[in-house]
C-alpha positions as CSV (number, residue, x, y, z in Angstrom):
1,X,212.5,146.1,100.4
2,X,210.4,149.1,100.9
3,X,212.2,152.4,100.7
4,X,210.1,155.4,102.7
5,X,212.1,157.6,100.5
6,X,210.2,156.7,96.9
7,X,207.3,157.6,95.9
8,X,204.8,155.2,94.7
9,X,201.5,155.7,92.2
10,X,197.9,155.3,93.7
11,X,195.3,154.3,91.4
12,X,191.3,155.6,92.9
13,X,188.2,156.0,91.1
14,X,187.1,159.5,90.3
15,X,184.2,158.9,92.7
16,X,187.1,157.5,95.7
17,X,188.8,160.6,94.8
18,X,186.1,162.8,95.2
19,X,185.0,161.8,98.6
20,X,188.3,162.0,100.0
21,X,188.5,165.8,98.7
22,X,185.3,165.9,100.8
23,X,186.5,164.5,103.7
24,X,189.7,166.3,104.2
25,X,187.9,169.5,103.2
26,X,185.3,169.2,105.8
27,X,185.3,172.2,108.3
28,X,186.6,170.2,111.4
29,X,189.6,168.4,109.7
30,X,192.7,169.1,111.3
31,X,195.3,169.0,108.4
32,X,199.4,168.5,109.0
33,X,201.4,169.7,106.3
34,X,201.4,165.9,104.6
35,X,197.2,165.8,104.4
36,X,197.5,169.6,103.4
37,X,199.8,168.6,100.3
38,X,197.7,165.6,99.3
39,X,194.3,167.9,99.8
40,X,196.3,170.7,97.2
41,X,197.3,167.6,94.8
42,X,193.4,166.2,94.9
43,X,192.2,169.9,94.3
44,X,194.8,170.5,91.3
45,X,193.5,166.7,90.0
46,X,189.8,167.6,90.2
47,X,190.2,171.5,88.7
48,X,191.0,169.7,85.7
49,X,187.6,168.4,85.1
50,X,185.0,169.7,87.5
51,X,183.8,173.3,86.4
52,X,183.5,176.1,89.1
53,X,179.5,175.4,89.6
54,X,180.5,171.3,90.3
55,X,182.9,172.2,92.8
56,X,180.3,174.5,94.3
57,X,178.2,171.0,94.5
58,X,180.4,168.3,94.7
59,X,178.5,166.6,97.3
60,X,176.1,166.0,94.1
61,X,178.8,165.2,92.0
62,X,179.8,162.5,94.2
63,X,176.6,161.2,94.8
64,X,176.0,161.3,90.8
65,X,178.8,158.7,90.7
């Protein structure tokens, strides 16, 4: 039975992850407060092994992959 309640894991690629970051960063995005929360969560996730100058570039990082 599926509970809305629970949370639940989501397993992506770094390279899936990365383009979503991209997608829900791009300037016409509307975010609600969910996509806003998964955006911060992504950004957190990628700060922790992307330097400042890749996230600068990470249209190349993602093509890279």
């Amino acid at each position: 039975m599926n509970d809305p309640d629970n949370d639940f894991i989501l397993q992506l690629k770094r390279k899936d992850v990365i383009g979503l970051y991209i997608s829900l960063k791009q300037s016409g995005c509307q975010l609600t407060d969910s996509t806003a929360r998964i955006l911060k969560k992504i950004e957190d996730y990628l700060y922790t092994f992307l330097t400042i100058d890749q996230f600068e570039n990470i249209e190349d990082i993602y093509t890279s992959y």
